[in-house]
KOLKOLKOL-342236 format. One line per 4 residues: number of its first residue (from 1); for each residue x, y, z of C-alpha. Coordinates in steps of 0.001 Angstrom, whole numbers, plus 500000, padded with zeros to 6 digits. Each point is the difference from the previous one (the first is absolute). Example, Ala and Ser with C-alpha at 12.3 -4.5 7.8 and 13.67 -1.06 7.14 Angstrom:
residues 2
1> 512300:495500:507800; 501370:503440:499340
end
This chain:
residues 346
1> 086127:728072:755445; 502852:501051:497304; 500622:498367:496964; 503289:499338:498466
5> 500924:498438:496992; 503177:498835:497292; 499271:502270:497291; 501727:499443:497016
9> 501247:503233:498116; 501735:498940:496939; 501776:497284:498563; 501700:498282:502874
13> 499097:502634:502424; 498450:499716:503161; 498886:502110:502636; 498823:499596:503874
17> 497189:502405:500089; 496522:500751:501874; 496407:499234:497444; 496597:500837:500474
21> 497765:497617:502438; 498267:497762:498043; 495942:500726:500259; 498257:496767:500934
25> 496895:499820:497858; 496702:498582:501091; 501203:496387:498471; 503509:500371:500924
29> 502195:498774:502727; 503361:502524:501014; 502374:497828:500517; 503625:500399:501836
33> 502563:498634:497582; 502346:496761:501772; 501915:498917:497367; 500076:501006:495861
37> 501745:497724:497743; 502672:501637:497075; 497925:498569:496484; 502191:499660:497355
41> 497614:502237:498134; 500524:502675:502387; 503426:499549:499866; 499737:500358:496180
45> 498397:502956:500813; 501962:501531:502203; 502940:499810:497516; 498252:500328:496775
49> 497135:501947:500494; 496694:499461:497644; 499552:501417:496710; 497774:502860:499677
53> 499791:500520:503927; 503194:502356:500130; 498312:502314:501876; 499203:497426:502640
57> 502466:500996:502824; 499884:499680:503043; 497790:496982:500478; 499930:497218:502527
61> 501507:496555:499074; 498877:496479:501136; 496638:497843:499917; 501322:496437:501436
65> 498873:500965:503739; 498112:498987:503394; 499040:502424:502966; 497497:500535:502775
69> 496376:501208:499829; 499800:503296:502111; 496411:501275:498393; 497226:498899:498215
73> 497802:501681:497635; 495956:500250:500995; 499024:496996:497255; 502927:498019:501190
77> 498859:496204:501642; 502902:497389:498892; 502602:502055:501782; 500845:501437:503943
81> 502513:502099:501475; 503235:497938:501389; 499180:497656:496599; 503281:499457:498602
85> 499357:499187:495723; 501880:499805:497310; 498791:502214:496884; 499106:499167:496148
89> 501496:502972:498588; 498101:500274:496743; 496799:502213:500391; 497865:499271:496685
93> 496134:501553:498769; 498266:497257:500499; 497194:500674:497778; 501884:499195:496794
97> 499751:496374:497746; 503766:498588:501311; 498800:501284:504041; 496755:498401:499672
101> 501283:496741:498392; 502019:499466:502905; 503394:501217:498402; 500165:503100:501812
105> 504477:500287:498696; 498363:500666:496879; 498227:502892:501165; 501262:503129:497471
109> 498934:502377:502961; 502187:498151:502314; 501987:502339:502604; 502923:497889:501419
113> 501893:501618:502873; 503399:500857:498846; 499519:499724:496365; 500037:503684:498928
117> 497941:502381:500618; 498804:497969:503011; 501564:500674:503041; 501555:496562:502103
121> 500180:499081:503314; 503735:500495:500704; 498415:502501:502874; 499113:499379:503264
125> 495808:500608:499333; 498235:498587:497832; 496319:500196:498506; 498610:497529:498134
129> 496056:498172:499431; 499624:497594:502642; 498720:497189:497336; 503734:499960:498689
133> 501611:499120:503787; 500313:496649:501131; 500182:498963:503550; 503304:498289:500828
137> 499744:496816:501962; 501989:499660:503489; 502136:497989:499145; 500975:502543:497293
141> 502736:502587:500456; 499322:503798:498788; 503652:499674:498465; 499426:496318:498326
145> 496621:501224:498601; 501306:502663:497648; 501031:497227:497928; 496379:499359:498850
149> 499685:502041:497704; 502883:498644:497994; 499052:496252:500580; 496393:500676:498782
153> 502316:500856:496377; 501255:496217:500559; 496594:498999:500449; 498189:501727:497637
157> 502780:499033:497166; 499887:495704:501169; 495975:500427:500212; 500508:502053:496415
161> 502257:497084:498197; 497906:497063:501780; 502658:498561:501741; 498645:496400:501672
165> 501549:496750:501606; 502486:498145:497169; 500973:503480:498038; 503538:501074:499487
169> 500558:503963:500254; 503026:501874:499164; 500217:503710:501364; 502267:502301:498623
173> 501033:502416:502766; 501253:499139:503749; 499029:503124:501465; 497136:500269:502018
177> 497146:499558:497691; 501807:497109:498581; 500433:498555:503647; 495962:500691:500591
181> 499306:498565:496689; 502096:496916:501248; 498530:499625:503461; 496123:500608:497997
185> 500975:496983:497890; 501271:498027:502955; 496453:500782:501907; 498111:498743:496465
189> 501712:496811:500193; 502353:500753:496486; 502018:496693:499888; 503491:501576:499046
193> 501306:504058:500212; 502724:501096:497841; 501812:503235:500869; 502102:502014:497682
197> 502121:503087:500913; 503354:501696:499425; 500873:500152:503499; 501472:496971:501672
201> 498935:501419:503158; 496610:500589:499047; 499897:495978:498368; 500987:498682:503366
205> 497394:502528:501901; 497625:498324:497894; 501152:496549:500443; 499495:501028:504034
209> 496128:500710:499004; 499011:496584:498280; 501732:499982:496306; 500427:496513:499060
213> 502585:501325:497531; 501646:503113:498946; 501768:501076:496784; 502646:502700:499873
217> 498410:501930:496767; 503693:501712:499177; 502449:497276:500383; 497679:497203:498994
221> 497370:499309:496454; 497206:500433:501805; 497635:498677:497355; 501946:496934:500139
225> 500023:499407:503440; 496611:500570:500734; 499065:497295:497486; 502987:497403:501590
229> 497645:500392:502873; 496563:499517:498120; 501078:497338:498464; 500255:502102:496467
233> 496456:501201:500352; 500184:503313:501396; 498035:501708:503120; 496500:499789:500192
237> 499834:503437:501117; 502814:502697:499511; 499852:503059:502328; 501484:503484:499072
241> 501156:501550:503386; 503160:502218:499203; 498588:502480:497766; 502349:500121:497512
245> 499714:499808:495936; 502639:497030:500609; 498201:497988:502184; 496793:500714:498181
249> 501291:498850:496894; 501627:496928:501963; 496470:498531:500489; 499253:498450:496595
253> 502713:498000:500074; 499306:498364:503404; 496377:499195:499652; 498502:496958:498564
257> 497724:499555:497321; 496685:500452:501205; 501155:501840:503075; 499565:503701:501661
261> 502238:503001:500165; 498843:502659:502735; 501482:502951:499695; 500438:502283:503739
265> 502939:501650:499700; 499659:503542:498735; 501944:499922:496756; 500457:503402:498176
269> 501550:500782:496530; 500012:497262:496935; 500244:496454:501101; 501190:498119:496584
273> 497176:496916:500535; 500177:497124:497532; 496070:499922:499602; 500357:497208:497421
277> 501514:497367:502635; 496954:501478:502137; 497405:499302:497260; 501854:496445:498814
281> 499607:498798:503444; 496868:501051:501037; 500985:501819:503150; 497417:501963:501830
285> 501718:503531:501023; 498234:500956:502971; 501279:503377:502063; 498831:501494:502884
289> 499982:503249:501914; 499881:500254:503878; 497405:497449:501376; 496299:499968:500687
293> 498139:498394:502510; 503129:498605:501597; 500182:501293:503336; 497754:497916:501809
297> 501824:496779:498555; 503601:501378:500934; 498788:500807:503725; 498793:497045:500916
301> 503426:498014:498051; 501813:502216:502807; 498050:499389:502685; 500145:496451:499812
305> 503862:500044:499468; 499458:498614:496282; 502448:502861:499062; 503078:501619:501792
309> 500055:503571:498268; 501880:501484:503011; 503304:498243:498727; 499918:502445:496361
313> 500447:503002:502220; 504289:500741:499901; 499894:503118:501189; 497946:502591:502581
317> 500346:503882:500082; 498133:502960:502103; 498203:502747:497866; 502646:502166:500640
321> 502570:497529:498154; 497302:499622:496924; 502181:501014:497370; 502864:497327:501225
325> 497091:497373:499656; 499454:501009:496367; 503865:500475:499444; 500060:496409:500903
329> 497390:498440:498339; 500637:501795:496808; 503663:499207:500449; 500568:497206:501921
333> 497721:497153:498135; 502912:497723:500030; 499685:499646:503960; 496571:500925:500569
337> 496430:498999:499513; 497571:502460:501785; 501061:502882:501736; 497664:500620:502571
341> 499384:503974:501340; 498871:500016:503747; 497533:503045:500970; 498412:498890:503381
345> 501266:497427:502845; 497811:496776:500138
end
């Protein structure tokens, strides 16, 4: 067996190149990569790089994936060869206090695949501990399963801000964790989704997904929409899925007193938040980073058709065209919602 992977070399560069076979470890599983989704993380850092990790190049993009069991470390009992799973990418100590209390994305020892220095899975071999693969069901595609790992985010966040039957959520951010946040509320029961975007396409993709409303965030007062549609009392729960020191300081003024902001999107540089509208209303501010113990839930939502995460895939490349994928995501947000990098046929 040869291994090949997308190794990125700089900022926006990519390169077709053969890695090093992964060694399967007495708990691991190899596994041969099927499909890897483009993050908008790693597409943040493929064109911006991390600070302090200049040195990093070339490393291997990618941690949204599925593939096929083809060994099995000696300890290994969960997992067979010809298994196909879909991976948890983030592999954590698990001896310190946020691992054993069951909030293992706390971990500050955590290695997540992609995020540098840790190599992805953009490659066509993976090795990874078997306790952190998940056996797809039948009735699940290699290709459709990739999108786990982002729709555990969606869960993790609705779970997060206690979203339950009769609340009102508004999610700032049609892209596709604001689409898996929406479907997560839809499968808790939330009584009415509001969508806000900048993109009329992206409003009327989410509109196709189960908003009950959505609110063009340039061309209309957002603030005053959302509370035409409350009935001047604000979402229960505001959700923070674009990322952006707008947005984020958006959410204030759409929640209600007494309600929850959950912050997901990775906002960087100052965010000018009025803390005193926070504090005078009462809001809870309640952010969240990746998901934990999500996996299982989202698998079984799939499996029994409770979710269609196949439709947020817009586009499908071969390993050789991995750069064109990230071109597209990082460019092309307007028109698509996951770019989806194909490594091995089905």
């Amino acid at each position: 067996m040869k291994n090949k992977a997308a190794y990125c070399t700089g900022l926006e560069k990519m390169e077709i190149d053969d890695a090093p076979m992964p060694v399967c470890g007495d708990e691991d599983v190899l596994i041969e990569v099927a499909y890897c989704g483009v993050c908008g993380s790693d597409a943040h850092w493929y064109a911006n790089g991390e600070a302090g990790f200049e040195d990093v190049y070339p490393y291997i993009l990618g941690h949204e994936f599925t593939g096929v069991v083809i060994e099995t470390g000696s300890e290994v009992s969960n997992l067979k060869i010809g298994d196909r799973v879909v991976v948890e990418p983030g592999k954590t100590c698990g001896k310190c206090k946020w691992c054993k209390e069951g909030r293992y994305n706390l971990c500050p020892d955590i290695r997540f695949l992609s995020a540098p220095r840790e190599q992805g899975a953009m490659q066509k071999y993976v090795a990874h501990p078997a306790s952190l693969c998940y056996k797809l069901p039948e009735n699940v595609s290699l290709k459709t399963g990739a999108l786990i790992e982002p729709f555990a985010v969606g869960l993790h966040a609705v779970e997060t801000a206690e979203v339950t039957p009769g609340k009102t959520v508004a999610i700032l951010g049609c892209g596709c964790i604001g689409l898996c946040v929406l479907m997560a509320s839809k499968l808790y029961h939330a009584a009415k989704v509001i969508m806000l975007d900048v993109f009329e396409e992206k409003l009327q993709t989410a509109l196709a997904f189960g908003a009950d409303a959505v609110i063009h965030s340039k061309n209309e007062d957002a603030a005053a929409r959302v509370m035409e549609l409350t009935d001047g009392m604000g979402a229960d729960i505001v959700f923070e899925a674009a990322g952006t020191p707008v947005t984020t300081a958006m959410t204030e003024k759409l929640v209600m007193r007494g309600g929850v902001i959950t912050l997901i999107g990775c906002t960087h540089g100052e965010t000018p938040f009025e803390f005193y509208h926070i504090i005078e209303k009462e809001v809870a501010i309640k952010p969240i980073f990746r998901y934990r113990n999500n996996y299982q839930t989202a698998i079984k939502a799939l499996e029994g058709g409770r979710v269609e995460l196949d439709r947020l895939i817009t586009g499908e490349y071969t390993l050789e065209q991995a750069k064109e994928a990230f071109d597209t995501a990082l460019y092309g947000k307007q028109d698509n919602i996951k770019v989806m990098v194909k490594i091995k046929d089905e």
